[in-house]
MIDREN-19589 format. One record per residue (C-alpha): x, y, z; residue in one letter; chain. Coordinates in nm, 3 decimals. Example, Ala and Ser with C-alpha at 12.3 -4.5 7.8 and 13.67 -1.06 7.14 Angstrom:
PT:xx:yy:zz:code:unit
PT:1.230:-0.450:0.780:A:A $
PT:1.367:-0.106:0.714:S:A $
This chain:
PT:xx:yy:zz:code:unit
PT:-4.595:21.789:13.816:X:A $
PT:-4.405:22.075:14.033:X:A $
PT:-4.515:21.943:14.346:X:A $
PT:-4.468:21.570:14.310:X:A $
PT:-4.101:21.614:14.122:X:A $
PT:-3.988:21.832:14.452:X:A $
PT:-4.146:21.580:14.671:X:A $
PT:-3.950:21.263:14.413:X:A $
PT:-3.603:21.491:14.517:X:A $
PT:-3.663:21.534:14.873:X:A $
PT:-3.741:21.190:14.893:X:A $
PT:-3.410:21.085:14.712:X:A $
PT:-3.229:21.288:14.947:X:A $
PT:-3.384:21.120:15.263:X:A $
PT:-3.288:20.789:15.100:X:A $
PT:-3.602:20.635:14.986:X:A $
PT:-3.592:20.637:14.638:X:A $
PT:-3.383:20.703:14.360:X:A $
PT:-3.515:21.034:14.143:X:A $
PT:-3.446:20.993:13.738:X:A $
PT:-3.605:21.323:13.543:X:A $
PT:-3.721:21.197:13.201:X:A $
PT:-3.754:21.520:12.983:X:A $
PT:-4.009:21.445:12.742:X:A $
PT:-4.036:21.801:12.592:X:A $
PT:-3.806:22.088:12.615:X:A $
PT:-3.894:22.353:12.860:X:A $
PT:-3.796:22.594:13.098:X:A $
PT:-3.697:22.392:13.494:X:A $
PT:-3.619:22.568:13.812:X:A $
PT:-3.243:22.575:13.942:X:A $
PT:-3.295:22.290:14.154:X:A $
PT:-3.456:22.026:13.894:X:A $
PT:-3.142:22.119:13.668:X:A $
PT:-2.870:21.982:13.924:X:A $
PT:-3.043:21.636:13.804:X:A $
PT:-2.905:21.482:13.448:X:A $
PT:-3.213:21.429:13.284:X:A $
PT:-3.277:21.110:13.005:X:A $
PT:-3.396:21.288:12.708:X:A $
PT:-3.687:21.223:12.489:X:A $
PT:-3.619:21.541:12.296:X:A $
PT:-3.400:21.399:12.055:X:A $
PT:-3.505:21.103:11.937:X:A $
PT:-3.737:20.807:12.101:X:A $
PT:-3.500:20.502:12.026:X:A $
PT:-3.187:20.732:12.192:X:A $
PT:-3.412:20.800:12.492:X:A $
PT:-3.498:20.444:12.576:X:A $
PT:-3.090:20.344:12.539:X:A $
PT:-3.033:20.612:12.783:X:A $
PT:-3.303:20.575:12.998:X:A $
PT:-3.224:20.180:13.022:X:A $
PT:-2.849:20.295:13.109:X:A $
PT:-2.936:20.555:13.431:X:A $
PT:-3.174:20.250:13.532:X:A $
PT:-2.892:20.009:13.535:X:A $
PT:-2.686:20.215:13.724:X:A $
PT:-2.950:20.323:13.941:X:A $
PT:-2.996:19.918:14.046:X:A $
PT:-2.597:19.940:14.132:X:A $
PT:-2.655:20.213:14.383:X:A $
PT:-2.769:20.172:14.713:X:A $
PT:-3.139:20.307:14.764:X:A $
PT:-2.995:20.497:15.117:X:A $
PT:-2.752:20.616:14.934:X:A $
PT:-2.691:21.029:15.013:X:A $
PT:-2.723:21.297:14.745:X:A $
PT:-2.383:21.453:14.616:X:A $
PT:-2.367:21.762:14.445:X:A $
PT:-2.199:21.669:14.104:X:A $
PT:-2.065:22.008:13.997:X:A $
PT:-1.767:22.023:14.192:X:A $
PT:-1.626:21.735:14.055:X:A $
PT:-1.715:21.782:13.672:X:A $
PT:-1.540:22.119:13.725:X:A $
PT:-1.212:21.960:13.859:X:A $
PT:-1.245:21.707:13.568:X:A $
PT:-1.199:21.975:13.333:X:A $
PT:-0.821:22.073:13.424:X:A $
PT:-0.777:21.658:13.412:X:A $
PT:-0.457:21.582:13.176:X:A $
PT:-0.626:21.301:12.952:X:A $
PT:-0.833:21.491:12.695:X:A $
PT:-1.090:21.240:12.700:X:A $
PT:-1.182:21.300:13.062:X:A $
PT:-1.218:21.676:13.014:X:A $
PT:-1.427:21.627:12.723:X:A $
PT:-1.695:21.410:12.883:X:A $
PT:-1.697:21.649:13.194:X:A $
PT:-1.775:21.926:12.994:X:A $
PT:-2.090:21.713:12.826:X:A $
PT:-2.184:21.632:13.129:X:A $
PT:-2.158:21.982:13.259:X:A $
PT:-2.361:22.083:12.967:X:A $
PT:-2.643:21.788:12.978:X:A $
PT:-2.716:21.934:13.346:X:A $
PT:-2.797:22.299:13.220:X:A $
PT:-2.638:22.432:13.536:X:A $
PT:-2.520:22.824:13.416:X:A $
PT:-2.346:22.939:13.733:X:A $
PT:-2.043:23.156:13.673:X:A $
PT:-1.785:22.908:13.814:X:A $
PT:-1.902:22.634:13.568:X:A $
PT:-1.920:22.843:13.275:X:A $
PT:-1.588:23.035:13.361:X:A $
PT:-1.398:22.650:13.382:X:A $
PT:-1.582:22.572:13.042:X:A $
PT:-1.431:22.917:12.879:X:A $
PT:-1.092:22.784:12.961:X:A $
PT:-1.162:22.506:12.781:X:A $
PT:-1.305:22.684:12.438:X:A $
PT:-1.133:22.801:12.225:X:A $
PT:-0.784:22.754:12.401:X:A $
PT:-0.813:22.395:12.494:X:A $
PT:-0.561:22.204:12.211:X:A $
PT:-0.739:21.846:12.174:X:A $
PT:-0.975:21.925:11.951:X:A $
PT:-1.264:21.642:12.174:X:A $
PT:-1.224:21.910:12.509:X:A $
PT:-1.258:22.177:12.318:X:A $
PT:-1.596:22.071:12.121:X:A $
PT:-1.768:21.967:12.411:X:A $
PT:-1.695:22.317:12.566:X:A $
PT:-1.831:22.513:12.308:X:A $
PT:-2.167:22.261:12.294:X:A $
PT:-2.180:22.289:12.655:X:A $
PT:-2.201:22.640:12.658:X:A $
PT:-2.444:22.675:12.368:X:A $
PT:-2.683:22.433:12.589:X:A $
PT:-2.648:22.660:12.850:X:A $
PT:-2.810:22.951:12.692:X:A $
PT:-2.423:23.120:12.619:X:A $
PT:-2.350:23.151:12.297:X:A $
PT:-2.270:23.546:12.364:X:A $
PT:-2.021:23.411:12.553:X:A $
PT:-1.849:23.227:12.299:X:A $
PT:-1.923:23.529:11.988:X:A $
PT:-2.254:23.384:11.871:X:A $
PT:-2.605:23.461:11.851:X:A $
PT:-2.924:23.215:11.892:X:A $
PT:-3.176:23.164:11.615:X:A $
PT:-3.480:22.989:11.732:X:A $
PT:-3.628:22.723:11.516:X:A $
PT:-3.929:22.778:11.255:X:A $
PT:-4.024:22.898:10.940:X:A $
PT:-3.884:23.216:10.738:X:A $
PT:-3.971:23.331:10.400:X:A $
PT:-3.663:23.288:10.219:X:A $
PT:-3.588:23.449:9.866:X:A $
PT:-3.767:23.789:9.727:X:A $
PT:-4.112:23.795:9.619:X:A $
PT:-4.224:24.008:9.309:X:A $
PT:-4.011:24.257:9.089:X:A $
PT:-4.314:24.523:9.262:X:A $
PT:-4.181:24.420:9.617:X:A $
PT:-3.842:24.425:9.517:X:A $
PT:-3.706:24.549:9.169:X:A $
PT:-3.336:24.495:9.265:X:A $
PT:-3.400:24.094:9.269:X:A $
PT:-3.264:23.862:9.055:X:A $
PT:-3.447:23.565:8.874:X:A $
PT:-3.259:23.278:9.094:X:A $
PT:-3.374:23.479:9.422:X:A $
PT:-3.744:23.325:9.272:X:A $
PT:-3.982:23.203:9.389:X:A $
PT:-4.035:23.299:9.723:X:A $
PT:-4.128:23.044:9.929:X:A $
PT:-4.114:22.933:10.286:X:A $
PT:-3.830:22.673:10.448:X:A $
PT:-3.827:22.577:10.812:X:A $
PT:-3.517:22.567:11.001:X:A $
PT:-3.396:22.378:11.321:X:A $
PT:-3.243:22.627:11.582:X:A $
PT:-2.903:22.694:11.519:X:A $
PT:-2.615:22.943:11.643:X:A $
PT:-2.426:23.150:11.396:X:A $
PT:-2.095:23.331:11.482:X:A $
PT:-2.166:23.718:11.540:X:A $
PT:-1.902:23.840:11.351:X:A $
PT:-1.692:23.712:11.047:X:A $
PT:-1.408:23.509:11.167:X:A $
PT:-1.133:23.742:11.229:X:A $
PT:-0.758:23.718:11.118:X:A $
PT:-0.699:23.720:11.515:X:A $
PT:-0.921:23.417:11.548:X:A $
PT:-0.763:23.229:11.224:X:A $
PT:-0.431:23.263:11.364:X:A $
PT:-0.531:22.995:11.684:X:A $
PT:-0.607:22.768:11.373:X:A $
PT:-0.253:22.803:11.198:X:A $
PT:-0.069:22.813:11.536:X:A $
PT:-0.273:22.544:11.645:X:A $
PT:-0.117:22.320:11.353:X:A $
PT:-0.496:22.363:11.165:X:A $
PT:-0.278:22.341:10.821:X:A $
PT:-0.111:21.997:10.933:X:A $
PT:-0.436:21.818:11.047:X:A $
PT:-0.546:21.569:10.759:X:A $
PT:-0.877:21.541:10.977:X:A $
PT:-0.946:21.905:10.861:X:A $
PT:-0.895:21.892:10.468:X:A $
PT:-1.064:21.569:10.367:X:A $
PT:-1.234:21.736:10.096:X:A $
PT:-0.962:21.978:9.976:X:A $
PT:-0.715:21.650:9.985:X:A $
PT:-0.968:21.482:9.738:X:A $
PT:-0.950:21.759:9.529:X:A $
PT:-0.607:21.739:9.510:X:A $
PT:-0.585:22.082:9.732:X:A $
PT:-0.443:21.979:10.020:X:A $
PT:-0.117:21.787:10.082:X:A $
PT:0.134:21.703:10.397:X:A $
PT:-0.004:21.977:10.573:X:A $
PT:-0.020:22.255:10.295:X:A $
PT:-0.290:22.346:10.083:X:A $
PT:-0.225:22.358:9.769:X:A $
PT:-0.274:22.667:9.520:X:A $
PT:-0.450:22.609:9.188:X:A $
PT:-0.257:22.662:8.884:X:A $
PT:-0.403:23.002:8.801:X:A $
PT:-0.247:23.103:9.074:X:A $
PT:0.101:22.963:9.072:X:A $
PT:0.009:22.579:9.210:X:A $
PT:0.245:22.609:9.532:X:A $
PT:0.205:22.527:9.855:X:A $
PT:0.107:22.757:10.148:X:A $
PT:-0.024:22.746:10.501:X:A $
PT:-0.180:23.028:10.571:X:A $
PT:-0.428:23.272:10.385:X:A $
PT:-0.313:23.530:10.084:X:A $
PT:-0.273:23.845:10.206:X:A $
PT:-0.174:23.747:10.542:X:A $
PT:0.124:23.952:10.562:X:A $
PT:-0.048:24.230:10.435:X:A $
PT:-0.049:24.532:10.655:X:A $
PT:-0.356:24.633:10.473:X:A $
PT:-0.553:24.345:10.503:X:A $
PT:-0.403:24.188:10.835:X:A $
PT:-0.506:24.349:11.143:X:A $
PT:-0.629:24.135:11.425:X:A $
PT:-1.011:24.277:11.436:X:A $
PT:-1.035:24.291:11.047:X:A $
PT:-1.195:23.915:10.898:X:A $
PT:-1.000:23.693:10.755:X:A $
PT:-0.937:23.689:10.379:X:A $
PT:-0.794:23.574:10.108:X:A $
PT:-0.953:23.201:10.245:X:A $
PT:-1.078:22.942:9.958:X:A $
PT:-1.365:22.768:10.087:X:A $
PT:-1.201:22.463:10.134:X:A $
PT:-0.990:22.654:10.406:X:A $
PT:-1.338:22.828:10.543:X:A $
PT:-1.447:22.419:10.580:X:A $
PT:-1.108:22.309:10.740:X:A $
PT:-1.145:22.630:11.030:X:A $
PT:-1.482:22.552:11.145:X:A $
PT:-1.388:22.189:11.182:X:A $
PT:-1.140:22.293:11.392:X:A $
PT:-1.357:22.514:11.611:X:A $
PT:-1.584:22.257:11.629:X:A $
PT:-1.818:22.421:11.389:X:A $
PT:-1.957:22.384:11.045:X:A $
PT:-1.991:22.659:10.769:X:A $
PT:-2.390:22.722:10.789:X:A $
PT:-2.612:22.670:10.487:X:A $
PT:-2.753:22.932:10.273:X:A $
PT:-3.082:22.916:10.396:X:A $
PT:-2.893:22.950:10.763:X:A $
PT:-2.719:23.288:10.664:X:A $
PT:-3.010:23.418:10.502:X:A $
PT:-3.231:23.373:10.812:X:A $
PT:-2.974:23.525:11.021:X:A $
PT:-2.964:23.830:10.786:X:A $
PT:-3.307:23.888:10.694:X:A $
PT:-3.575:23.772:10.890:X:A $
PT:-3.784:23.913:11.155:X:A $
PT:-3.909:23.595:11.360:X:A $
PT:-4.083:23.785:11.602:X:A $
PT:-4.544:23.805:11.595:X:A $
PT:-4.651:24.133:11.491:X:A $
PT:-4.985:24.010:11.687:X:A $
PT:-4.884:23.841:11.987:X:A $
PT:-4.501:24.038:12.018:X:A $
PT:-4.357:23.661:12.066:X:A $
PT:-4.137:23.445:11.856:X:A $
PT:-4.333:23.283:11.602:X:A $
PT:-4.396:23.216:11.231:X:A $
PT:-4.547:23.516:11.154:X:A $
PT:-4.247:23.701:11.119:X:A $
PT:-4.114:23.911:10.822:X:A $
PT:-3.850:23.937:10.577:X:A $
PT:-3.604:24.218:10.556:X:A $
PT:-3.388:24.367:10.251:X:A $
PT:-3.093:24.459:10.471:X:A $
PT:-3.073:24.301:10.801:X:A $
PT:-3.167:24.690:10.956:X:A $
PT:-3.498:24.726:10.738:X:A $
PT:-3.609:24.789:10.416:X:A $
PT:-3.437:25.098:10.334:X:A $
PT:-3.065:25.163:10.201:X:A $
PT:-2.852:25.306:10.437:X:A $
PT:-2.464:25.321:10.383:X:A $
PT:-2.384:25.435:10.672:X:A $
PT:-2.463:25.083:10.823:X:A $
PT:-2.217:24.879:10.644:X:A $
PT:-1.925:24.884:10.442:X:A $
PT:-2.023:24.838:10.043:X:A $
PT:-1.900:24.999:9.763:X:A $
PT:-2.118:25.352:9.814:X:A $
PT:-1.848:25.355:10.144:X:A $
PT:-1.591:25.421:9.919:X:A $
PT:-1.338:25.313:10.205:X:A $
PT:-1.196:25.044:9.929:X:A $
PT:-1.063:24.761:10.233:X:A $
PT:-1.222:24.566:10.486:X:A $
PT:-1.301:24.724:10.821:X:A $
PT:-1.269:24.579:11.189:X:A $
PT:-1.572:24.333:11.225:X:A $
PT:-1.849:24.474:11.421:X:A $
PT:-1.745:24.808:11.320:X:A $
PT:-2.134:24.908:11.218:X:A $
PT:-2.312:24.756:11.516:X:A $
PT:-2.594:24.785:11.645:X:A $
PT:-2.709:25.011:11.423:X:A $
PT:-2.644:24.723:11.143:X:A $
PT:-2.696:24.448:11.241:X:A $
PT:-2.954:24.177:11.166:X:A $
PT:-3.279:24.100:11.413:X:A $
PT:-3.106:23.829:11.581:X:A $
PT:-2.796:24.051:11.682:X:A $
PT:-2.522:23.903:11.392:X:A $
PT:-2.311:24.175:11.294:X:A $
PT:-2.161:24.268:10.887:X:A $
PT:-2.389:24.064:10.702:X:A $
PT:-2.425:24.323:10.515:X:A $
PT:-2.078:24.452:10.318:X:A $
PT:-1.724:24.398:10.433:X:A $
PT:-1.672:24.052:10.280:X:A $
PT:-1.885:23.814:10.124:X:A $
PT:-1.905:23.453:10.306:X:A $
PT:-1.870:23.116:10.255:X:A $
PT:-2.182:22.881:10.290:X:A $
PT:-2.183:22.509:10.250:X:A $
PT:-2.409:22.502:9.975:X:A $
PT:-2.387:22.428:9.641:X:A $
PT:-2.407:22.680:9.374:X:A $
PT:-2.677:22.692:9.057:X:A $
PT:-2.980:22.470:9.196:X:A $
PT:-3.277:22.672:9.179:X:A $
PT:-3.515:22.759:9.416:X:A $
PT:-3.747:22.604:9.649:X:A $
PT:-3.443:22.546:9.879:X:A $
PT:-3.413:22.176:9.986:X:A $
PT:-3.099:22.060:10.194:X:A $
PT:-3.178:21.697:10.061:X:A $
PT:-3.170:21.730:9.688:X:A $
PT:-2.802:21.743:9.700:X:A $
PT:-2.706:22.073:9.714:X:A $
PT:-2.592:22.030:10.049:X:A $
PT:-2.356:21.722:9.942:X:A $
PT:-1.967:21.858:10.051:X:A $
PT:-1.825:21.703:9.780:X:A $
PT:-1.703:21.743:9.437:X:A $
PT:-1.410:21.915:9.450:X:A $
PT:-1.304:22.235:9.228:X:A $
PT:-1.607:22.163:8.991:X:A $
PT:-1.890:22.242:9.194:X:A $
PT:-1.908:22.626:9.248:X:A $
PT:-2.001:22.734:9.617:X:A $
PT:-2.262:23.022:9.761:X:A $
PT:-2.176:23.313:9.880:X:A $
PT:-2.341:23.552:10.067:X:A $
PT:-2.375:23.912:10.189:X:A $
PT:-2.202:24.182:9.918:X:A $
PT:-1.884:24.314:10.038:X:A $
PT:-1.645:24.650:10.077:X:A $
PT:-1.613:24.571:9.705:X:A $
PT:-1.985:24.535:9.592:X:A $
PT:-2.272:24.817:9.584:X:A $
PT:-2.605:24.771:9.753:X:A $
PT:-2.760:24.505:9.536:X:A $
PT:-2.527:24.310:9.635:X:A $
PT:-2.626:24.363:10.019:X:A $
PT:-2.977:24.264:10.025:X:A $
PT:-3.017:23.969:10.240:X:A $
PT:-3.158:23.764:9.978:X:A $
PT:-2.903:23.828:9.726:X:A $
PT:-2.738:23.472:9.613:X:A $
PT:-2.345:23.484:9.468:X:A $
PT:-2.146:23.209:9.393:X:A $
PT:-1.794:23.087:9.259:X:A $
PT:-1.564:22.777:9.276:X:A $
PT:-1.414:22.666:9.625:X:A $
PT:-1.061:22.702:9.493:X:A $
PT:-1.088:23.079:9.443:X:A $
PT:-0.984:23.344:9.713:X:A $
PT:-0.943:23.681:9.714:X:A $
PT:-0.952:23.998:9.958:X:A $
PT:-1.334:24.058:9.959:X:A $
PT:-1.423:23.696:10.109:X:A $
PT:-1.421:23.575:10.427:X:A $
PT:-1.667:23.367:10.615:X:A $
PT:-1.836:23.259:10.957:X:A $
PT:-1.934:22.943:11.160:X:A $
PT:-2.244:22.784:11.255:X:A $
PT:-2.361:22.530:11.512:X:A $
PT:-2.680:22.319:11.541:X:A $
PT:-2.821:22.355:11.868:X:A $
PT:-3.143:22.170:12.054:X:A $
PT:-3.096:22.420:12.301:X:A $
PT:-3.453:22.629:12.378:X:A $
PT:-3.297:22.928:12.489:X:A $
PT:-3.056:23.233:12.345:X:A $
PT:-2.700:23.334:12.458:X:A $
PT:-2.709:23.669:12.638:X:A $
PT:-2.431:23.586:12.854:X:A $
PT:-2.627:23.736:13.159:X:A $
């Protein structure tokens, strides 16, 4: 098909047709076929046909002599428009043509994350994650497939606990997971942003009652008052700008990522990130036949790759203070010690994993506990493993929790940022 689509484009650009790339299955295009927004057929058949009868349409409105114009420029000069709306569909549009040249993806890192319309400011971020750049933007690319999630016997691991049984084997769409935690640096564009005033944020901490004319709103155990921003924010010991965020509740973890245009990623999302090894041992590609780690390094303890209780530093440390020599096979940094994270799941249900048994069901206020993951400065090894599952209710904070987004991606390709 190489030599018949470049012969469809020079045709267009003579005037004698007008070109339309359907993309029918995700795959690699040269730089010219990628100046060209394609319809997809990745996502979904009935979608494709709706957009497919749309570039038709407009195709009939166009004259068939009409000249070829290089869209770029303009979707670039749409992104400093005034009306949010405009910005925002130039930088989908930007990110539907899978164009990476440094002048497009330096205008879409103006827009994320300093943009303040929240609609900009998402389609920046998704833009750049479609265009292989989630380095960019502090993330790292997991590629879709299967991973054994959980530990196997008490002879493969004797430091595993019942509820890490059985092991068994989930597949995962690909997905992009923040490097690091989410730093105190980073939570302070939410506050200053007016993150603690947007109802949009807290729906499920204002049906719990923990969220109220832009404050949330304590438990009783811990006074019941109103605040807008984390415990322990004015603590010099807990508060510098590289060190994560803590002293969140989840329902504050939840009301972040909305803002960033993110989502807090499942269990079975953090574990993969921490633990598995997607890569052939045969073949040296990515594949199923990967393997599953104990720490995200290997098999073997090793404090001097992460901060746990055998550290005996007794605080938090700047994020990515242990990389690369800990970090996990697809380049995510901590997720071993420091703090343990927020996921969206549900605590107690018991293994095999399934995200549509409930457990991934966002509501139920202060009496359904939530997972954590990871082990922390606070913690000793056990609590490290990859596989290890902790849990408590979303109302609770303290200074060994933190937390980090996630993103669902279609896009085939990592973020290396080169």
């Amino acid at each position: 098909m190489r030599d018949e689509t470049n012969i469809a484009i020079e045709l267009q650009h003579q005037g004698s047709l007008h070109f339309i790339p359907v993309e029918i299955k995700t795959c690699a295009l040269p730089p010219l076929w990628r100046l060209y927004q394609r319809v997809r057929f990745t996502a979904g058949y009935e979608d494709g046909l709706v957009a497919l009868a749309s570039a038709l349409l407009e195709a009939r409105q166009q004259p068939v002599g009409a000249s070829y114009v290089d869209p770029m420029p303009r979707l670039r000069a749409d992104l400093a428009q005034t009306a949010p709306a405009i910005r925002a569909q130039a930088a989908r549009e930007l990110g539907r043509l899978t164009v990476a040249d440094d002048a497009t993806v330096a205008a879409l890192l103006r827009l994320y994350p300093a943009d303040p319309a929240d609609a900009p400011r998402h389609a920046a971020l998704e833009a750049l994650l479609a265009l292989g750049r989630a380095a960019d933007v502090g993330m790292v690319f997991v590629p879709a497939g299967e991973f054994l999630m959980g530990s196997g016997s008490a002879d493969d691991d004797r430091a595993a606990e019942s509820d890490e049984r059985p092991q068994h084997k989930v597949y995962l769409p690909a997905y992009t997971l923040d490097r690091t935690p989410v730093t105190n640096a980073q939570y302070r564009r939410f506050i200053e942003a007016g993150g603690y005033c947007n109802p949009a944020y807290w729906k499920e901490a204002s049906a719990a009652g923990r969220w109220k004319d832009g404050n949330y709103i304590e438990h009783e155990a811990h006074g019941g008052k109103p605040r807008n921003q984390p415990a322990y924010w004015n603590d010099l010991e807990w508060n510098g700008d590289q060190q994560p965020v803590v002293g969140v509740t989840w329902y504050e973890a939840l009301a972040y990522a909305r803002w960033a245009g993110k989502r807090l990623p499942t269990e079975a999302e953090w574990e993969k990130a921490a633990a598995w090894v997607g890569v052939d041992k045969e073949t040296g590609k990515q594949g199923d036949k990967g393997r599953k780690l104990r720490y995200p390094w290997g098999d073997e303890w090793d404090a001097r790759r992460c901060n746990t209780e055998e550290s005996s530093l007794q605080k938090t440390t700047p994020v990515g203070n242990y990389s690369p020599a800990g970090d996990s096979p697809c380049g995510a940094a901590d997720m071993a010690g420091n703090v343990f994270e927020w996921c969206s799941t549900r605590s107690a249900p018991r293994y095999p994993y399934d995200p549509d048994d409930g457990r991934e069901d966002l509501g139920g206020g202060d009496t359904v506990g939530r997972v954590l993951r990871g082990g922390s400065w606070a913690t000793d090894r056990k609590w490290a493993r990859g596989a290890f599952r902790n849990w408590n209710g979303p109302r609770l904070r303290y200074n060994y929790r933190g937390f980090r987004g996630c993103c669902s991606t279609s896009s085939p390709v990592g973020g290396s940022g080169s």
